[in-house]
FITORMAR-452325 format. One record per residue (C-alpha): residue in one letter; y, z, x. Coordinates in steps of 0.001 Angstrom, whole numbers, padded with zeros to 6 digits, always signed. Each point is the difference from the previous one (the first is absolute). Example, Ala and Ser with C-alpha at 12.3 -4.5 7.8 and 13.67 -1.06 7.14 Angstrom:
2
a-004500+007800+012300s+003440-000660+001370
! end
This chain:
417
x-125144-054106+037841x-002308+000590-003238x-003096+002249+000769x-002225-002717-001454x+001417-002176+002829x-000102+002666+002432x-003628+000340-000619x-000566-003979+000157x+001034-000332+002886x-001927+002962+001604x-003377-001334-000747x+001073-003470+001539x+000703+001903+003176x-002502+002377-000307x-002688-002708-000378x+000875-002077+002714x+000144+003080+002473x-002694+002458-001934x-002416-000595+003182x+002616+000408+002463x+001886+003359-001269x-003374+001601-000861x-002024-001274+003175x+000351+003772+001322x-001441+001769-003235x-003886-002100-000291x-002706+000660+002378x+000336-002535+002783x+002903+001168+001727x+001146+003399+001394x+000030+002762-002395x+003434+000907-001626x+001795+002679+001949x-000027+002122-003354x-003710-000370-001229x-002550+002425+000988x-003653-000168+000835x-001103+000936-003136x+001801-002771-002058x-001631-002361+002952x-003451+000416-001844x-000982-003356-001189x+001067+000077-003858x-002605-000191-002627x-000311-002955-002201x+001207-000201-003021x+003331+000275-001578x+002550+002661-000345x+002988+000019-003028x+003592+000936+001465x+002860+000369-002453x+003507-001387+000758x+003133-000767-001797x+001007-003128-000861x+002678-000136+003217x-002419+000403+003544x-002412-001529-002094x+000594-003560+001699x-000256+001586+003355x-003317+002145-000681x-001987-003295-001611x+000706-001822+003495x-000961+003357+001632x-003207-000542-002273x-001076-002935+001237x-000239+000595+003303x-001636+003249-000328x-002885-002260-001751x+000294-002150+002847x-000613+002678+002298x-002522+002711-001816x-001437-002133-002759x+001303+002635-002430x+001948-001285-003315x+002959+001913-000613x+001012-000202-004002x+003689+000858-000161x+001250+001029-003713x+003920+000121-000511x+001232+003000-001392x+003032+002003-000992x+001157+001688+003001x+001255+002906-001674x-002946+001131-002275x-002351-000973+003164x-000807+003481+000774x-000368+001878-003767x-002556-003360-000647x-001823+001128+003638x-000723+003396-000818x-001305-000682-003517x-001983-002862+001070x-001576+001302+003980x-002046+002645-002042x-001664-002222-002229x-001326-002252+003132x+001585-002955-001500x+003085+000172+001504x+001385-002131+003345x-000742+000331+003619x+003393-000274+000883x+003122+000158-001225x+004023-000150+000994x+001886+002728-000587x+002957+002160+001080x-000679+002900+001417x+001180+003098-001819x-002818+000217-002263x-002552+000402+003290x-000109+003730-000935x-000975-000489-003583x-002434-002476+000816x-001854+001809+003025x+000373+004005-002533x-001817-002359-002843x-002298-001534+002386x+000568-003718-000273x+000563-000798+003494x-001743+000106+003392x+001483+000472+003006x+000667-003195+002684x-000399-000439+003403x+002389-001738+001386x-000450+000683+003832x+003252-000164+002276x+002609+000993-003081x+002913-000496+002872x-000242-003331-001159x+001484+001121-003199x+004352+001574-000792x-000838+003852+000706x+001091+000385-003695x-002379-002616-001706x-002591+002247+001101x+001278+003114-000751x+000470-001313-003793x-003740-000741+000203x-001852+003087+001126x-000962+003228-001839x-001661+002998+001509x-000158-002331+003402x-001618-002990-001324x+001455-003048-000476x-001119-001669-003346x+002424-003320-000593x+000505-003024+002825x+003914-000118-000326x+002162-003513+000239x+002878+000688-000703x+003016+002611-000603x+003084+000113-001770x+002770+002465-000966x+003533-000467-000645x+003107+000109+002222x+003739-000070-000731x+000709-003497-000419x+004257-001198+000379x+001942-002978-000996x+001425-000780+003222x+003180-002058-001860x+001076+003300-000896x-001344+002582+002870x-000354-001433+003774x-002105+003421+001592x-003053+002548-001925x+001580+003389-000594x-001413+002776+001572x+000263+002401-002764x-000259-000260-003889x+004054+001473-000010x+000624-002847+002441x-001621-002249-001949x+002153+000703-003309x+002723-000046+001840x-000820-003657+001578x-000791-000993-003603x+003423+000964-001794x+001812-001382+002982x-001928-003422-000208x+001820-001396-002905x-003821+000101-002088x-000052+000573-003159x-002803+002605+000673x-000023+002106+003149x-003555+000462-000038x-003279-000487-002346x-003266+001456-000822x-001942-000558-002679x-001261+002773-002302x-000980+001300-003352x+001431+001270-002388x-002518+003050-000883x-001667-000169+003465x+002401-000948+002613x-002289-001585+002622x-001441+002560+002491x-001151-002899+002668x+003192-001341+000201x+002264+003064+000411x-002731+001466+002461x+001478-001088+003293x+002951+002353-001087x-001860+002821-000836x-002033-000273+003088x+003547+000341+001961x+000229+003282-001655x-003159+001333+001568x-001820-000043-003352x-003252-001822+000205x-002008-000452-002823x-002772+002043+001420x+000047+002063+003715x-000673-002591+002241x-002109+000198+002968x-001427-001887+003456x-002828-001200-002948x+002464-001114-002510x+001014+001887-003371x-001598+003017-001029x-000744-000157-003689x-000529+003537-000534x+003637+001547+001030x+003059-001939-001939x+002645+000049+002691x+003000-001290-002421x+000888+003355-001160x+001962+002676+001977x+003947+000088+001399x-000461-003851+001058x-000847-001446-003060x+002224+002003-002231x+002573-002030+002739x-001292-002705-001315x-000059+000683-003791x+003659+000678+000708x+000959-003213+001636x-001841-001888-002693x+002239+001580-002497x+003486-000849+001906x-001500-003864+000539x-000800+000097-003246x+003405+000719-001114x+001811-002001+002339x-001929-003335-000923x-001735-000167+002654x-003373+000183-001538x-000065-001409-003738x-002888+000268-001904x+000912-002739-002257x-000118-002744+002628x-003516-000814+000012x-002382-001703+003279x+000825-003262-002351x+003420+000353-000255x+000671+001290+003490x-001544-003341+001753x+001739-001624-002713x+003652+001059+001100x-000676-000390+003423x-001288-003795-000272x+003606-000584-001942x+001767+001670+003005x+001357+003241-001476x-001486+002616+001813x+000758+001096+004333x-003375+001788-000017x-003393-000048-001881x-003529+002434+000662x-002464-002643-000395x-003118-001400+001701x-001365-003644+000919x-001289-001193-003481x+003977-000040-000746x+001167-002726+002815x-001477-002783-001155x+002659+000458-003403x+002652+000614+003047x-000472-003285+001618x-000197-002335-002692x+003563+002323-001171x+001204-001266+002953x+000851+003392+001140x+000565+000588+003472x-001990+003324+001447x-000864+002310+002742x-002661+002696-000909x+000241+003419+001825x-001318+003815+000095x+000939+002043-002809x+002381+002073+000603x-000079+003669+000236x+001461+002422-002422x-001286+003301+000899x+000434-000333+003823x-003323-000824+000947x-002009-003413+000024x-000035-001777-003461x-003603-000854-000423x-001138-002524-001900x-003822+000636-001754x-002271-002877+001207x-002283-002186-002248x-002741-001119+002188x-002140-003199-001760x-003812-000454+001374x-003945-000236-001738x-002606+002574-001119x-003171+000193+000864x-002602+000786-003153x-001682+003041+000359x-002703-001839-001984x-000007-003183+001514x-003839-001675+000447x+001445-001635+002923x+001660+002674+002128x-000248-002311+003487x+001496-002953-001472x+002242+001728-001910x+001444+001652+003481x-000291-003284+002141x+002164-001805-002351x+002920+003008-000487x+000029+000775+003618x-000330-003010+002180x+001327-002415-002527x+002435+001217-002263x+000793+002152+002976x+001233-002858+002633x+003083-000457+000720x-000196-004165-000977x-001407+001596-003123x+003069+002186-000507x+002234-002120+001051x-000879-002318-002891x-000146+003116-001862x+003629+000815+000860x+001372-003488-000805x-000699+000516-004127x+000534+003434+000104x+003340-000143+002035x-001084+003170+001279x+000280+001570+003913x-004043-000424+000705x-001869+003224+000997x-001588-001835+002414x+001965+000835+003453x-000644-003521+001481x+000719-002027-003453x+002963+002886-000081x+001942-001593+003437x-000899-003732-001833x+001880+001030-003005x+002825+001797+001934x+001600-003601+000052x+001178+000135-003322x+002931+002349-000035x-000555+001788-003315x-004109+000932+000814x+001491+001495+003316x+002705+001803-001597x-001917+001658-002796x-003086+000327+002905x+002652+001683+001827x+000746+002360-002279x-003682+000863-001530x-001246+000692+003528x+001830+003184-000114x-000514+000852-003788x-003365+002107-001267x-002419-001371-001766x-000051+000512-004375x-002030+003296-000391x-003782-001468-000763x-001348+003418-001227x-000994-000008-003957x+002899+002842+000053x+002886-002334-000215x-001049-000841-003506x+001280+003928-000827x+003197-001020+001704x+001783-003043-001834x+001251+000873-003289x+000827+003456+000801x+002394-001042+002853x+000918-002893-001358x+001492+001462-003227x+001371+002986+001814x+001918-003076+002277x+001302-001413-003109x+001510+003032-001999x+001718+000992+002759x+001460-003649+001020x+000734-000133-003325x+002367+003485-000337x-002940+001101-002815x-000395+002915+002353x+002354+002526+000194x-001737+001894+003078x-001233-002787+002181x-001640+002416+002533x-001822+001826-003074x-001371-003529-001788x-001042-000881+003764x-002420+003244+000680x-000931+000040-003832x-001549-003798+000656x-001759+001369+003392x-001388+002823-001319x-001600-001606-002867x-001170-002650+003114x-001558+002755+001348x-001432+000956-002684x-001827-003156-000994x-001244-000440+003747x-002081+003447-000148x-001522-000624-003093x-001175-003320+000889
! end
């Protein structure tokens, strides 16, 4: 189905049941089990601008209208790039012309609250919410986004070619070159940066976290990637490199591309590929990664949600309509259904858990951890992700040495700010 026709037909439903699956988020009913008594302050009149992307805008203009039904505040949506949402938000919040609002993912939360851009949400009982959707949201203890949704990849199998998931990435290989596939098992990377996200879950298995984790989450100020585990894994990327295994010259492109024609047992993806899958006609079962270093394989979670402004006029308004609105589980439902994305909600969550894929990759981002949202991580790419590729790539002679050369200089970056 097109997107244009996905989105056509979400409005008609949406606008025949707008009053029904958004009853529980005005005024005359019960409050929503995840509001608080702060965002049940009558909201101010007025208007307040969110921005959106062109995909859950549909679902948010329905959302709108109902909100003006219920508060008699306008809410001006404004469809943006999703990806330069956040550099456009911090240039614009200080000026005081920016949005109220605005949808986001969450790994820039750290950048936004250290530049002062953001304010902090209450969002009352956050059980209502995946455990990890509000992880990815808080800094220092506050929570500063209203999250809807997650996503993260998972090991993803052609089951013409391999019946059962593999338990470890050997046992996967070895699955693959018995299946008859063309390619035992793809990931796509690049050529001068390999693709740190991706190959995470298998450095994770090697007990070599970005940063030292803790009961809070990472810790940005002690690089835990170093040491005897990583150089394990420095070493293991050099053997996969050589045995195939991981090619930097099959790009995310041409990785989904092979698998759609059939030619690969195995592929590291995430939900934004399936759709390609099922119109392939390509027969699937998506699992846990699997481990190569002996312990869990864990996948880094994107977590999708809205800002707050720290400079919005409207602050009450502004909250009402994150929290009790975008926050309900008909809301994120919706939400989910152009997003095809497990909903952070924990009631919309169960809804979604129909659909085999959302419970699968749910399944397996409920035990991941969260993408690092401290304004460190932007020290952290290129070093680690060239150090990944020159040592995939056999351009370094002593993998262990190009390893602790790219955390050092990590290190470095971090203390001086």
């Amino acid at each position: 189905m097109s997107d244009i026709t996905r989105r056509s037909m979400l409005l008609g439903s949406l606008g025949a049941a707008a009053v029904g699956l958004l009853s529980a988020c005005g005024g005359n009913d019960e409050p929503a089990a995840n509001s608080s008594a702060s965002s049940q302050a009558p909201a101010a009149a007025g208007s307040i601008l969110v921005w959106t992307d062109s995909n859950r805008e549909p679902v948010l203009r329905t959302v709108a209208e109902q909100f003006k039904k219920d508060t008699g505040v306008t809410v001006k949506l404004a469809v943006k790039d999703f990806a330069k949402i956040p550099d456009d938000f911090i240039t614009q919040v200080p000026t005081g012309k920016g949005p109220d609002a605005v949808i986001t993912a969450h790994d820039s939360t750290g950048r936004m609250v250290q530049n002062g851009v953001v304010a902090p949400l209450e969002l009352g009982d956050t059980s209502a919410y995946q455990d990890v959707a509000i992880e990815a949201f808080t800094v220092d203890g506050k929570i500063y986004g209203v999250p809807y949704a997650t996503e993260n990849i998972a090991l993803v199998r052609n089951t013409k070619f391999v019946k059962d998931a593999p338990k470890t990435f050997d046992e996967m290989i070895d699955m693959g070159k018995k299946s008859g596939a063309k390619y035992p098992f793809l990931v796509g990377l690049d050529p001068k940066q390999s693709d740190p996200y991706h190959l995470y879950p298998f450095q994770a298995s090697f007990g070599a976290p970005v940063f030292e984790l803790t009961d809070n989450g990472f810790d940005s100020s002690k690089v835990a990637m170093g040491g005897t585990n990583g150089e394990k894994f420095a070493v293991w990327l050099a053997e996969q490199g050589k045995a195939k295994n991981l090619n930097l010259n099959v790009s995310q492109d041409i990785s989904k591309d092979l698998f759609g024609k059939g030619q690969a047992a195995f592929i590291l993806t995430g939900p934004w590929s399936l759709d390609g899958f099922k119109k392939a006609g390509i027969t699937y079962e998506i699992s846990e990664v699997p481990s190569a270093g002996g312990q869990p394989a864990t996948p880094l979670v994107g977590v999708q949600g809205f800002w707050m402004s720290a400079k919005t006029k409207n602050a009450v308004a502004t909250q009402k309509f994150l929290v009790e609105y975008i926050g309900n589980p008909d809301v994120q439902t919706e939400l989910y259904k152009v997003g095809n994305r497990p909903p952070a909600n924990k009631e919309a969550f169960e809804k979604a858990k129909s659909d085999k894929d959302v419970a699968a990759f749910g399944a397996v981002g409920q035990k991941a951890i969260p993408m690092p949202n401290i304004p460190a991580m932007g020290s952290v790419w290129t070093d680690w992700g060239v150090a990944q590729a020159e040592i995939i790539n056999g351009k370094a002679s002593d993998p262990k040495a190009t390893w602790n050369k790219a955390v050092n200089s990590i290190n470095d970056k971090i203390k001086k700010g």
